[in-house]
C-alpha positions as CSV (number, residue, x, y, z in Angstrom):
1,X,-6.1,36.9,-28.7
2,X,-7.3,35.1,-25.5
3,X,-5.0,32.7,-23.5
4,X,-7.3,30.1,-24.4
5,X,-7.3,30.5,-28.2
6,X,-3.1,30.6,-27.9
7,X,-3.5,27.3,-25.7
8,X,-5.8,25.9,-28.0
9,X,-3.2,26.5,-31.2
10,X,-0.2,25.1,-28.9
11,X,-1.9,22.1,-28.8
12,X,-3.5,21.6,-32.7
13,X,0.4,22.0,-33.2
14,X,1.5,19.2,-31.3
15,X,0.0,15.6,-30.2
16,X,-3.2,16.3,-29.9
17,X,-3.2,16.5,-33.9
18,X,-3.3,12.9,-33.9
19,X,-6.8,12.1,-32.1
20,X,-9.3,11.1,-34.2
21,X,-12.4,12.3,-31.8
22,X,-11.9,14.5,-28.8
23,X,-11.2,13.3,-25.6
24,X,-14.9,13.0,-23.7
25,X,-15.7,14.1,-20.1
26,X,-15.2,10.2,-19.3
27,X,-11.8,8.4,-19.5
28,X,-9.9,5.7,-17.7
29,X,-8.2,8.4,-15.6
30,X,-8.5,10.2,-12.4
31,X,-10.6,13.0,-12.2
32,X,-12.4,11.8,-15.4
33,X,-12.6,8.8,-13.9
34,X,-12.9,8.6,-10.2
35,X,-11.6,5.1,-9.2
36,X,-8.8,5.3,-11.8
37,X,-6.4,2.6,-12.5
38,X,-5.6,0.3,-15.1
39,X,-6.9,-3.3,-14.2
40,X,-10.5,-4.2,-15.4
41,X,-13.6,-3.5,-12.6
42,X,-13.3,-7.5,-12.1
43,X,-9.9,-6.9,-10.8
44,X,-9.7,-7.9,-7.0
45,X,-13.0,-7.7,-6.0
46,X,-14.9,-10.2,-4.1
47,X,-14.9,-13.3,-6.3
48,X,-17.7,-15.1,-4.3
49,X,-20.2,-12.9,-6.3
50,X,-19.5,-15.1,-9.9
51,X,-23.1,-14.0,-10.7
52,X,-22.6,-10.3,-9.6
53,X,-24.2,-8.0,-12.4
54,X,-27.1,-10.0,-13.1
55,X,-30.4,-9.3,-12.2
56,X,-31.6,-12.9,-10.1
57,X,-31.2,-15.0,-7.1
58,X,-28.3,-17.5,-5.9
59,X,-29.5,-19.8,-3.1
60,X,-26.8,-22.3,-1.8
61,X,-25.9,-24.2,0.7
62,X,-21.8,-24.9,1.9
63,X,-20.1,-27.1,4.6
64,X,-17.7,-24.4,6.2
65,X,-15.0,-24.5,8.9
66,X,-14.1,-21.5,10.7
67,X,-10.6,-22.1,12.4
68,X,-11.1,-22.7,16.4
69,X,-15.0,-22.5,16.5
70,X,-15.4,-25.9,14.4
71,X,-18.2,-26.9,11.4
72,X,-20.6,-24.7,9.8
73,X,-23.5,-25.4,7.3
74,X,-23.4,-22.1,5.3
75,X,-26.6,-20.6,3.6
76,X,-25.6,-18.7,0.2
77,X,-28.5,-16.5,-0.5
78,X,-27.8,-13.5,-2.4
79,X,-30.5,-11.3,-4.9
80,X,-29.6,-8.6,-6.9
81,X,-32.4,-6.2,-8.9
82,X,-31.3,-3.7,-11.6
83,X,-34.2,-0.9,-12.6
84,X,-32.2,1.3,-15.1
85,X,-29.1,3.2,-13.1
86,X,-31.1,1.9,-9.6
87,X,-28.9,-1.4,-8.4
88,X,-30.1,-3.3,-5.1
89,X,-27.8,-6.5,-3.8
90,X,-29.4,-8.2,-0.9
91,X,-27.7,-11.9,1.1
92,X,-28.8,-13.6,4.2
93,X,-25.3,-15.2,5.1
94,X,-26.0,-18.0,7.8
95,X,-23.3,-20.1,10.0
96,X,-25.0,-22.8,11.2
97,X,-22.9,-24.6,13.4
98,X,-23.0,-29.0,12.7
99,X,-20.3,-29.5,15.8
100,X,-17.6,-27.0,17.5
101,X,-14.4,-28.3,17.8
102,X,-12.9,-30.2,20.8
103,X,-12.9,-28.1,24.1
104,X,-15.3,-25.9,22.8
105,X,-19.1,-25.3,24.6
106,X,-21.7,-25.4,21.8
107,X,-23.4,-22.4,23.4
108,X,-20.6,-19.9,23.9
109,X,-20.2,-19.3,20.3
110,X,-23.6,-20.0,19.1
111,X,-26.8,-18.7,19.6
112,X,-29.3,-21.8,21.1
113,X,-26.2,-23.4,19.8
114,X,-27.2,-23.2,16.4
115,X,-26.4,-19.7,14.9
116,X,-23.2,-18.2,15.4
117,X,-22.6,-15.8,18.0
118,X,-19.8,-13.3,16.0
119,X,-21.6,-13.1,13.7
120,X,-24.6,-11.1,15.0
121,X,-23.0,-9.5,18.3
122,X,-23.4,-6.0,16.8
123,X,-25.4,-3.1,15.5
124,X,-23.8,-3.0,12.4
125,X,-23.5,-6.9,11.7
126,X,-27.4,-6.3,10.4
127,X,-26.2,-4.2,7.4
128,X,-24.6,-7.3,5.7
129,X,-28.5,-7.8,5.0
130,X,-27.8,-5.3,2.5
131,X,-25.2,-5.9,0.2
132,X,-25.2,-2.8,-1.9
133,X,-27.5,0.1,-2.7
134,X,-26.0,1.7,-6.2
135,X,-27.4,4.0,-8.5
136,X,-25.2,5.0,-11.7
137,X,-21.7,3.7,-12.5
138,X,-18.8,4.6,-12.0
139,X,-17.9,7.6,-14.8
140,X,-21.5,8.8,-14.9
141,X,-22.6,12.3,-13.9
142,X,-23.7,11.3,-10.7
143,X,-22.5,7.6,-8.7
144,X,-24.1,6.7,-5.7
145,X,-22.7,3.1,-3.7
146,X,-23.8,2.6,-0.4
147,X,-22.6,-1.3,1.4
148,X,-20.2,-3.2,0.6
149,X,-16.4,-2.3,-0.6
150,X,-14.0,-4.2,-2.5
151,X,-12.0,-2.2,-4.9
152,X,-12.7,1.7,-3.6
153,X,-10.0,4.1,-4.8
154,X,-9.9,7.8,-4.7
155,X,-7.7,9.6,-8.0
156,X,-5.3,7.7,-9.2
157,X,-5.0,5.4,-6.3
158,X,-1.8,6.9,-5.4
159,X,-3.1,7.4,-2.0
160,X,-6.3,4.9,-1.6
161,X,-6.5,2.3,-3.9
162,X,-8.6,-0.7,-3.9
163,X,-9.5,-0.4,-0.2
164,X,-11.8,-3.5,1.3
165,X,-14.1,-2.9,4.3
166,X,-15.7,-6.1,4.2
167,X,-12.5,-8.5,4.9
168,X,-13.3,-9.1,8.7
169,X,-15.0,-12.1,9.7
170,X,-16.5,-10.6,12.8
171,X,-17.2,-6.9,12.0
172,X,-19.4,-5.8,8.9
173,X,-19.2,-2.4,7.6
174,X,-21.6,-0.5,5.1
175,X,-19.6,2.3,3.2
176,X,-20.7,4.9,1.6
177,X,-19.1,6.4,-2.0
178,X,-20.6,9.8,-3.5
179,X,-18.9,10.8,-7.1
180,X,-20.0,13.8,-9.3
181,X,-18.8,14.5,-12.9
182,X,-19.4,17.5,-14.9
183,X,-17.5,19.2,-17.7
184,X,-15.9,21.9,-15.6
185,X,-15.4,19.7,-12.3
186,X,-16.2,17.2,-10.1
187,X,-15.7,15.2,-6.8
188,X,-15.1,11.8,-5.5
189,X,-15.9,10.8,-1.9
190,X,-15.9,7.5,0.3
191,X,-16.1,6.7,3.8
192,X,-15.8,3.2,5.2
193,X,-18.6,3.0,7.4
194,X,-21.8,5.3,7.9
195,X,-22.0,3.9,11.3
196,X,-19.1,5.2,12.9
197,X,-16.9,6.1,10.3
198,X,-13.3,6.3,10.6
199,X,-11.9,6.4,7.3
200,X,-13.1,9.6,5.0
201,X,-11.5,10.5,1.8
202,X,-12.5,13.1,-0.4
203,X,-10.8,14.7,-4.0
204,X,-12.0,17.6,-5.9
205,X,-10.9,18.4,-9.6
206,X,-11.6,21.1,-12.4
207,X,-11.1,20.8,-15.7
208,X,-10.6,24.8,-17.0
209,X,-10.8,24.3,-20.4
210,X,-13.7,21.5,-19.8
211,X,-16.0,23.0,-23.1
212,X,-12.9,23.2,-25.9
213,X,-11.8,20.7,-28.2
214,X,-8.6,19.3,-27.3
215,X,-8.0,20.5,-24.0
216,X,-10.8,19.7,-22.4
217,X,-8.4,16.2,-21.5
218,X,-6.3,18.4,-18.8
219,X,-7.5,18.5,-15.2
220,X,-6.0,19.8,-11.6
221,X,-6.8,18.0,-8.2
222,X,-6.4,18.1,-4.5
223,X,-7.1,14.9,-2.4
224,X,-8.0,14.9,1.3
225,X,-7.9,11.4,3.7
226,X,-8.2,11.1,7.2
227,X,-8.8,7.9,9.6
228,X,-10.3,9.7,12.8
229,X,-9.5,7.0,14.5
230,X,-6.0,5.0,13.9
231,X,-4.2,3.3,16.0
232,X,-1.4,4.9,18.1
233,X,-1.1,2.3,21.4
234,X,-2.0,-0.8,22.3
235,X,-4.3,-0.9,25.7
236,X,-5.8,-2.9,28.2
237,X,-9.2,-2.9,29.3
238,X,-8.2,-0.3,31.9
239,X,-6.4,2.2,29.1
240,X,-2.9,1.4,30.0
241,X,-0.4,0.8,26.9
242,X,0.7,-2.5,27.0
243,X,3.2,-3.8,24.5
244,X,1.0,-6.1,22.9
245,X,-2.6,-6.1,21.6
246,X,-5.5,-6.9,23.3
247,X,-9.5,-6.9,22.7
248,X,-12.6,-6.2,24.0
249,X,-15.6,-9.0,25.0
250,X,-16.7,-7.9,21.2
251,X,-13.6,-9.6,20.0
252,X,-12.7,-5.4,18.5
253,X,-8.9,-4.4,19.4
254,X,-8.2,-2.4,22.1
255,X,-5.9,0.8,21.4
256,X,-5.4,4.3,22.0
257,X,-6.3,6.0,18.8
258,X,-5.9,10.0,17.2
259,X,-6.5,11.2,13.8
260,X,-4.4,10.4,11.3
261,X,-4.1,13.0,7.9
262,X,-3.2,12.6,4.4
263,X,-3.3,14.8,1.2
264,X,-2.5,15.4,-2.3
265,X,-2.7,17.4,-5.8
266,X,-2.3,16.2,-9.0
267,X,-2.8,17.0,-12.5
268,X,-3.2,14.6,-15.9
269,X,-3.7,15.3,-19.5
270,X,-5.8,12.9,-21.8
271,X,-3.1,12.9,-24.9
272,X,-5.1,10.3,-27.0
273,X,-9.1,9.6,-26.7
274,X,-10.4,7.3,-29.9
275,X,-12.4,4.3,-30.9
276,X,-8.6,2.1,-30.1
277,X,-6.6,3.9,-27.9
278,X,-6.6,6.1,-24.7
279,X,-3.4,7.6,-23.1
280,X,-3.6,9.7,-20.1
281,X,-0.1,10.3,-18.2
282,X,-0.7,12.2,-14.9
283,X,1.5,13.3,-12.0
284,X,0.7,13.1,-8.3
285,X,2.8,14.6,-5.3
286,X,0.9,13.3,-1.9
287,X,1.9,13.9,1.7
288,X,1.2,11.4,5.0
289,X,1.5,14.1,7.8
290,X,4.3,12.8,10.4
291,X,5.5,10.4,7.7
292,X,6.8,12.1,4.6
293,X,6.0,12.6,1.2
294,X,6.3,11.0,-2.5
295,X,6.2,11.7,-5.8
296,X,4.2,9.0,-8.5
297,X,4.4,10.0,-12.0
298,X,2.4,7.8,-14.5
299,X,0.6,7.0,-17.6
300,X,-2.7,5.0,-18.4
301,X,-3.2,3.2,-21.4
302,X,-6.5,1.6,-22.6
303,X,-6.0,-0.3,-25.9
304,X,-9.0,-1.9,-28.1
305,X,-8.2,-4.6,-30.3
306,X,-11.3,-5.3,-33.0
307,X,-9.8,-8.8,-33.6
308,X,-12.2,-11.0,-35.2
309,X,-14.1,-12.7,-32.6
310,X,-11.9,-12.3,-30.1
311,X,-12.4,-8.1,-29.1
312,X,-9.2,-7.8,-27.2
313,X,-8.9,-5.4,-24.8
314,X,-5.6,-4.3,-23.3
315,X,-5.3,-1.7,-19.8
316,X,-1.6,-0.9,-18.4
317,X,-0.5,1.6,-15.7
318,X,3.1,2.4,-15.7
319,X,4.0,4.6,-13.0
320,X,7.9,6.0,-11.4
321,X,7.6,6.6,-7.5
322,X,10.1,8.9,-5.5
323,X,9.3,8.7,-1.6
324,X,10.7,10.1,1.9
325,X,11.5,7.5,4.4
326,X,8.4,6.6,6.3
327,X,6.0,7.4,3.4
328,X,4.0,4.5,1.9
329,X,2.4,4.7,-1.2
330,X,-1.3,3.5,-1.4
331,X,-1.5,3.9,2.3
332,X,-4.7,2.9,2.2
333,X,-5.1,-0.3,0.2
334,X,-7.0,-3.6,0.1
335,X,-5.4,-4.5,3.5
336,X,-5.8,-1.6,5.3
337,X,-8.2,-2.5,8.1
338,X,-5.9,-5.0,9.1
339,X,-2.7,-2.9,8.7
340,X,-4.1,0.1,10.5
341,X,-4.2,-1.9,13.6
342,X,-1.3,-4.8,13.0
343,X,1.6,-3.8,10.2
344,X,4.8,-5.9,9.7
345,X,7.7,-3.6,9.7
346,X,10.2,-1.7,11.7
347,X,8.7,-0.7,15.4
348,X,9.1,1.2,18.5
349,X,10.8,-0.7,21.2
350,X,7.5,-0.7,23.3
351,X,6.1,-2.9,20.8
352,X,6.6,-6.5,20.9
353,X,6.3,-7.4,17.3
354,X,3.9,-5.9,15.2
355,X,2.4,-2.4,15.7
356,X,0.0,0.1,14.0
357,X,0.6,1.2,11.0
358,X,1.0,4.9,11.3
359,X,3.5,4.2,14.3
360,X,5.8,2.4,11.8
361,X,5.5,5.1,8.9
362,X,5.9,7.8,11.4
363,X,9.0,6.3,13.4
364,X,10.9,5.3,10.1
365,X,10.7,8.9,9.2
366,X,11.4,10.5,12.2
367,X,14.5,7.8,12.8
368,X,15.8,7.9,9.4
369,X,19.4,10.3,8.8
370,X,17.8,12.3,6.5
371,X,14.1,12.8,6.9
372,X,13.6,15.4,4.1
373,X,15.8,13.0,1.4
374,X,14.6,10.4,-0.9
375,X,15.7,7.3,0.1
376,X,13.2,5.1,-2.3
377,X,12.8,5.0,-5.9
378,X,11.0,2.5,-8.0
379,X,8.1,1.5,-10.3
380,X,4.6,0.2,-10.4
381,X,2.9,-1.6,-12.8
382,X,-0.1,-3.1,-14.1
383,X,-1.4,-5.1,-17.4
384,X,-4.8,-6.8,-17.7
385,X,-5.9,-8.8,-20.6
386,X,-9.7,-8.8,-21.9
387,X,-11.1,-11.1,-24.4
388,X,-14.2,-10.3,-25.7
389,X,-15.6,-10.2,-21.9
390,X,-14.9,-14.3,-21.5
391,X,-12.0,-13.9,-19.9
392,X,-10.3,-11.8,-17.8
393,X,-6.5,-12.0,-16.8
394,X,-4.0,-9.5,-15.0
395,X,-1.7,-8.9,-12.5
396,X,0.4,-6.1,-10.8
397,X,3.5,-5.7,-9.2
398,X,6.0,-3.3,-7.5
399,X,9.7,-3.2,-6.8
400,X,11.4,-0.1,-5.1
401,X,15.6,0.6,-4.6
402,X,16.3,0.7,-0.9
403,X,13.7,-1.4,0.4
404,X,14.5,-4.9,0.9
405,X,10.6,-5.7,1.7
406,X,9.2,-3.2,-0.5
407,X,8.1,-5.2,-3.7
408,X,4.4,-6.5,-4.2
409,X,2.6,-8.9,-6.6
410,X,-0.8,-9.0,-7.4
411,X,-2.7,-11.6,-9.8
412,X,-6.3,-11.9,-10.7
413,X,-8.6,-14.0,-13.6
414,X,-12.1,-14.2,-14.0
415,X,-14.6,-15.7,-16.3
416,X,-17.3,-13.8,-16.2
417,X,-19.9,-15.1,-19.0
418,X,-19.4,-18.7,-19.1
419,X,-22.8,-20.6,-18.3
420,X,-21.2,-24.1,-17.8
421,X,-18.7,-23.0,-15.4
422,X,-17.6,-19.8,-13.6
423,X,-14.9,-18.9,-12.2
424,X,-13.0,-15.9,-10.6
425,X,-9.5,-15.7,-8.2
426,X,-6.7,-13.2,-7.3
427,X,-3.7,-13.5,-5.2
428,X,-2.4,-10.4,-3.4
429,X,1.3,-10.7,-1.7
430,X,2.5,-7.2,-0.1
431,X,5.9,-6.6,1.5
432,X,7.8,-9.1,0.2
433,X,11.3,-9.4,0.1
434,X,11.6,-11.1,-3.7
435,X,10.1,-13.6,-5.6
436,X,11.3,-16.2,-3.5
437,X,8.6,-14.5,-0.9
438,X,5.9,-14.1,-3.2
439,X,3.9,-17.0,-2.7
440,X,4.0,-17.6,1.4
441,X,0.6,-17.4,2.9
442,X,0.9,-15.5,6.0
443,X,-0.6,-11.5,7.1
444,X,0.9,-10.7,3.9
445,X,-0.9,-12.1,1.6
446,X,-4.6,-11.9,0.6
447,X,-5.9,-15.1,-1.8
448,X,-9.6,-15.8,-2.8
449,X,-11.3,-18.0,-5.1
450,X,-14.7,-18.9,-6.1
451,X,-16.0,-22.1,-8.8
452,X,-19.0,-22.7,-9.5
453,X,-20.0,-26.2,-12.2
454,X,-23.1,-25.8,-14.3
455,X,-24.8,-29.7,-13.2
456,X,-27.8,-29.3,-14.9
457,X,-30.2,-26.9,-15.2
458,X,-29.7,-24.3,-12.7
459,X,-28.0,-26.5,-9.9
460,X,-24.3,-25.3,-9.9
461,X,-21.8,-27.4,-7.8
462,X,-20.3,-24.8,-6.0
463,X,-16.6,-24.0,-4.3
464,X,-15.3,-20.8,-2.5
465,X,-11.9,-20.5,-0.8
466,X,-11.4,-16.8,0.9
467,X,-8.7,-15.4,3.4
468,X,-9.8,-13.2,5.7
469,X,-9.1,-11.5,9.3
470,X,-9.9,-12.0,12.4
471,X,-8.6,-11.5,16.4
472,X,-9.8,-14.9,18.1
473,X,-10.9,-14.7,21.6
474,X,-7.9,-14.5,23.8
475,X,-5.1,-13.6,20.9
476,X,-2.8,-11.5,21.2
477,X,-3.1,-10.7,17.4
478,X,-5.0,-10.3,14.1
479,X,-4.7,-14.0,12.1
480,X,-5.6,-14.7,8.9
481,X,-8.5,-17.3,8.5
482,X,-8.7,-19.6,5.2
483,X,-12.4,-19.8,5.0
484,X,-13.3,-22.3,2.9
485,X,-16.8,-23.6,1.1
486,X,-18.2,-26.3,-1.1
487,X,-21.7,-27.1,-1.8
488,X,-24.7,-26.6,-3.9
489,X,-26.5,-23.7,-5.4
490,X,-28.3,-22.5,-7.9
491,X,-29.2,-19.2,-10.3
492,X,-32.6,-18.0,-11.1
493,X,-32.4,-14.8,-13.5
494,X,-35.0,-12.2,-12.9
């Protein structure tokens, strides 16, 4: 008898006796799944885009004020065509600036001192032209997104999860995501930028028993990230490490960079795939090179509800971590671009206060007693809420032993199908020290929220509120900038 027929009975004789269909190549889950995790595909991602989806146009226009520049008018044009798995977004985003603020020259910060300057100072600031090239979905055979990134994750998001490459003000990047799913295997990849890419992640998975009945739910992976170019030192203009950061005439930071590795395997098993339930618990073991490893092992849950009317849907993620000291789980996450370059947490003394991100994961594990022990343990968590696609609501959050700053919340609602009035928002605190410090808006923290009132007809009344990054001219560091927007627009569906 062949190792695959006594597998096979090992399994009719256990848990898998209770699915009522076998599990399909697609799941919720890693491998079978690339972008895994529990919260819905509203979760976190750029709430500006309430009509994100549809085939149309959205023409607005917004009073904006951009923090030591002065007034914008804003033009909200965005169109978006579906032709079967083809997707094409397109915008032309315009500041036009009404009056700079006092002691600033019209001219230096706008072109004919009309059209900001930061805003079209580079090569790549012409991609946001483009907003997305797609063809497929996520979980099809093959997934193709090329432009902008707001929720990109790699496995289980154990090592990239949710990363954002379009949270600058100033600098626009256009990413690039390749997947591929077939029975027996399949890859995910993603870089941040095709221009001059410095963050490139890749994972590759088989499933050996891919074409049997129940066990076709098991995979095997191995996960590879790099940033080519992360942060080591800050510079001056002349290369010499100075203490604190400085920039270029480009407002882009100024630092002495080197390549900057990370890797994983994993493994999961689809226990339960039916018409109500899906239940995939996985294991990962990842490693930061320089700065130690951890351990996350998790389950997945996706629950369907066929209440009456209301088609509740349920996602969870429960998941134990075990780390070194100087690892950091999801390493690279939604605020990574600004991390990479400017993380709170313990430094070198040649740093005044902040400093790169892989210099503080690094020097916490090559500081601490006991650089080979575990000296965190914890949980992560997510639950998200779906009723019958109306209404969206979730939220995450983290909490570790021996980290005073190591817990993180996350919230998030949408209503995605409401004609009279739209609405989507999520709140992201990291490193905080308890709940008492969950809802401080400093570098920490990542809020945005977008309304838009149905007045008549197509004519929406329109508000946007979004936290973002950016190193003003002559800073000595990355600040957050509450860009905020309220005007009129309006729909017309394709």
């Amino acid at each position: 008898m062949s190792l695959r027929v006594l597998a096979l009975a090992a399994v009719l004789s256990t848990a898998a006796a209770a699915q009522e269909t076998a599990p399909e190549p697609g799941g919720i889950g890693g491998q079978n799944v690339p972008n895994a995790g529990a919260l819905g595909s509203q979760a976190f991602t750029d709430p500006s885009q309430l009509f994100s989806g549809r085939a149309g146009a959205f023409f607005g226009l917004a009073f904006n004020r951009i923090p030591g520049e002065g007034n914008y008018v804003n033009t909200i044009i965005n169109t978006e065509f579906n032709l079967g798995p083809v997707g094409l977004g397109l915008a032309l985003p315009l500041n036009l600036l009404v009056y700079p603020e006092p002691g600033i020259v019209r001219d230096d910060i706008a072109y004919n001192g009309v059209l900001r300057k930061r805003d079209w100072d580079e090569p790549l600031d012409y991609f946001k032209l483009v907003r997305f090239i797609r063809y497929g979905h996520k979980r099809d055979p093959v997934y193709v997104l090329a432009g902008q990134m707001w929720g990109a994750s790699i496995g289980h998001g154990t090592l990239v999860n949710r990363y954002a490459n379009s949270l600058n003000l100033d600098h626009t990047k256009f990413g690039l995501a390749l997947d591929v799913n077939t029975t027996f295997f399949g890859f995910e990849t993603m870089t941040d930028s095709v221009g001059d890419p410095a963050l490139i992640g890749g994972r590759a998975y088989v499933r050996p028993f891919g074409d049997t009945l129940f066990l076709r739910g098991w995979a095997v992976g191995a996960t590879v990230v790099t940033d080519r170019t992360a942060p080591r030192h800050y510079v001056n203009a002349g290369g010499t490490t100075v203490p604190v950061l400085q920039q270029d005439d480009k407002g882009n930071p100024l630092v002495a960079s080197d390549s900057v590795f990370a890797g994983g395997v994993d493994t999961e098993f689809e226990l339960l795939h039916n018409s109500i339930i899906s239940l995939i618990p996985y294991v990962d073991l990842n490693r930061i090179a320089g700065a130690g490893n951890g351990l996350h092992a998790g389950i997945l849950t996706d629950i369907y509800l066929p209440v009456p009317i209301l088609d509740i849907n349920v996602q969870a993620r429960l998941e134990y971590r075990m780390m070194q000291p100087g690892y950091i789980p999801e390493y690279f996450d939604q605020t990574y671009d600004l991390g990479r370059v400017q993380y709170i947490g313990t430094c070198p003394a040649e740093f005044t206060a902040a400093c790169p991100k892989y210099v503080a994961a690094q020097h916490a594990h090559l500081n601490a007693a006991d650089p080979g022990a575990i000296d965190r343990k914890g949980y992560y968590g997510e639950l998200a809420f779906g009723f019958a696609g109306i209404l969206q609501i979730g939220g995450l959050y983290q909490d570790y032993e021996g980290d005073p700053a190591g817990a993180s919340l996350g919230l998030f609602v949408t209503f995605p199908k409401l004609e009279v009035i739209k609405l989507s928002a999520y709140y992201l605190r990291k490193n905080m020290k308890g709940f008492d410090d969950a809802f401080k808006l400093d570098e920490r923290s990542l809020l945005a929220a977008s309304a838009a009132y149905k007045i008549f007809g197509p004519l929406y009344l329109r508000v946007d509120f979004q936290r973002r990054w950016e190193l003003p001219p002559g800073a000595t560091e990355i600040k957050a900038v509450d860009n905020f927007q309220a005007g009129i627009a309006t729909f017309i569906a394709f």
